[in-house]
ZAMARGU-4260 file (C-alpha; in steps of 0.2 Angstrom, whole numbers, plus 5000, padded with zeros to 4 digits):
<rodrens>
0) 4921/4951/5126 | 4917/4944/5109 | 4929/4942/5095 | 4931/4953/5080 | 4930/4938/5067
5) 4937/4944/5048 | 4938/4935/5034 | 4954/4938/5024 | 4952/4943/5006 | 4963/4947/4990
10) 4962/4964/4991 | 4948/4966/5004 | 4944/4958/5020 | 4928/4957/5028 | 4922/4959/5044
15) 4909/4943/5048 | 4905/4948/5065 | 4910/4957/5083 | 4911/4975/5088 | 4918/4983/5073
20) 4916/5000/5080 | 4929/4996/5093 | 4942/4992/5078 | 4934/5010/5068 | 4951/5022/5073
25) 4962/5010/5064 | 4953/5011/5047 | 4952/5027/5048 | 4964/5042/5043 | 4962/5062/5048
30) 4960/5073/5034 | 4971/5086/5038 | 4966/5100/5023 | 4947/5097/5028 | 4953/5098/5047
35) 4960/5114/5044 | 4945/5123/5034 | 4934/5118/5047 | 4942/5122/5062 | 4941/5102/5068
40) 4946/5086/5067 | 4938/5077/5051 | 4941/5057/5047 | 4942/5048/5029 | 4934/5029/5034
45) 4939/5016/5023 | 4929/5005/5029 | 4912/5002/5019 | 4898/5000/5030 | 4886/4991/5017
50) 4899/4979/5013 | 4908/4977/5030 | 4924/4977/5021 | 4943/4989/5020 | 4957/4985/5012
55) 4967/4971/5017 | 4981/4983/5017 | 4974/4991/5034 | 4975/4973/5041 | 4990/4976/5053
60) 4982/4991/5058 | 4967/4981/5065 | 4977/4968/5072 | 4988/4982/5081 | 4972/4990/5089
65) 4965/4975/5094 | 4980/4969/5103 | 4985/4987/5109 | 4965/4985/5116 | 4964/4968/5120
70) 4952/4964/5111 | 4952/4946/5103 | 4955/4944/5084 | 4951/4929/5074 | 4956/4930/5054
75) 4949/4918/5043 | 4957/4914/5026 | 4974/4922/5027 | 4987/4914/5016 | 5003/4910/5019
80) 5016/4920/5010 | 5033/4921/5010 | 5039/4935/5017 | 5051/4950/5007 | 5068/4948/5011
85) 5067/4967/5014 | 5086/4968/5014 | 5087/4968/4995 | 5080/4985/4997 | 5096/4996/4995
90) 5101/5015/4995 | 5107/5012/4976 | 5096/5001/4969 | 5092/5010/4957 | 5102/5020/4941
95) 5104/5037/4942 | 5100/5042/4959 | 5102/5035/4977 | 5085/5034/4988 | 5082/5045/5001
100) 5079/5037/5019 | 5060/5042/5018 | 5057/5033/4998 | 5067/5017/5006 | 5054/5016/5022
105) 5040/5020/5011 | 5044/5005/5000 | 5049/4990/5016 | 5031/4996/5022 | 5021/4995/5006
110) 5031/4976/5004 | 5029/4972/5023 | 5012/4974/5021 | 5008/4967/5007 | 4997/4983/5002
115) 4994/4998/5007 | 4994/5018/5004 | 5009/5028/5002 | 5004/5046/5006 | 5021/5054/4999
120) 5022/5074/4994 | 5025/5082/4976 | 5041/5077/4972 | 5045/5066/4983 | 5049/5052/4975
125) 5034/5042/4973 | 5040/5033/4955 | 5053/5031/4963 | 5047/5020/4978 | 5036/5012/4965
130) 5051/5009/4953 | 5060/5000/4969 | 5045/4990/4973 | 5041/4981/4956 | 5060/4977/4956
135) 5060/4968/4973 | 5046/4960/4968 | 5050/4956/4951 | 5067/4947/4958 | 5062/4938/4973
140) 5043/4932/4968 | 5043/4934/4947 | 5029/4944/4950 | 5023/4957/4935 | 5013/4974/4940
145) 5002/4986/4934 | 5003/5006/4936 | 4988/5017/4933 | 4989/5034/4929 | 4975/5046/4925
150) 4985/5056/4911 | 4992/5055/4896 | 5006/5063/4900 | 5008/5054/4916 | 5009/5038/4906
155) 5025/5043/4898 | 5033/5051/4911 | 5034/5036/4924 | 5036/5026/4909 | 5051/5032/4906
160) 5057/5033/4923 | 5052/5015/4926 | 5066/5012/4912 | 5078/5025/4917 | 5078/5017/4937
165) 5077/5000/4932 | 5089/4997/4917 | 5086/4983/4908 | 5083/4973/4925 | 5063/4973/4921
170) 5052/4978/4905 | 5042/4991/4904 | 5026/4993/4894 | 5015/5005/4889 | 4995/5004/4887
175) 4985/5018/4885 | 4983/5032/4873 | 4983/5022/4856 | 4999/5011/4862 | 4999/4991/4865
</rodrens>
């Protein structure tokens, strides 16, 4: 069989040759609303056919499938990193509250993976997960990030719940809406 050859990417990685289709029901997720309306099953690709790219973030996904399928893999490109010590990742590392078991797997994924999606409910605690993710980051790599909201009043809000979880352990700023 021929190789699935990527080429590892910041941000994206790019499939340069082999049978991508064979790698499709790893970059792919099932919509379950859309599922539900139309009486079947119904995907959301994030994989971009012009391009041939997905997010990096997906990466252990394909490499899964392809091992699962024995299907050989070549990745091009990929960067050493040194990896999380995903131990600093605590029940009360944060002020005010203690994290919830699902908030502390949700956060050791997004940092084992480097990327990645958190699909987590209404109040669930996704500033939360955030909050403990720019703090492991911040302490073990002195890495800065950036949070974009599409509100106004969303702005303000994790704002100040950035401050409110992380004390004075990290800085919090605020762009947007007439603030620098």
């Amino acid at each position: 069989m021929k190789p699935i050859v990527i080429q590892y990417g910041y941000g994206m990685c790019k499939v340069l040759s082999g049978p991508v289709r064979k790698i499709m029901p790893s970059l792919r997720v099932k919509d379950g609303w859309a599922s539900y309306k139309r009486g079947q099953d119904v995907y959301i690709s994030f994989y971009e056919w012009g391009s041939q790219q997905f997010p990096t973030g997906l990466l252990s996904r394909v490499e899964r499938r392809c091992e699962e399928k024995s299907i050989p893999l070549h990745v091009r490109g990929r960067r050493d990193v040194k990896p999380v010590n995903l131990d600093a990742i605590r029940r009360d590392m944060l002020f005010g509250i203690e994290m919830r078991d699902n908030q502390i797997k949700a956060a050791k994924d997004l940092l084992r993976h480097e990327r990645g999606f958190a699909a987590i409910a209404t109040n669930g605690g996704k500033t939360e997960v955030m909050a403990c993710v720019s703090s492991v980051l911040s302490s073990q790599f002195g890495m800065r990030g950036l949070i974009v909201v599409p509100r106004k009043l969303l702005l303000f809000q994790t704002a100040a719940r950035f401050k409110k979880r992380l004390g004075r352990s990290l800085s919090v700023g605020r762009i947007g809406s007439g603030l620098k």
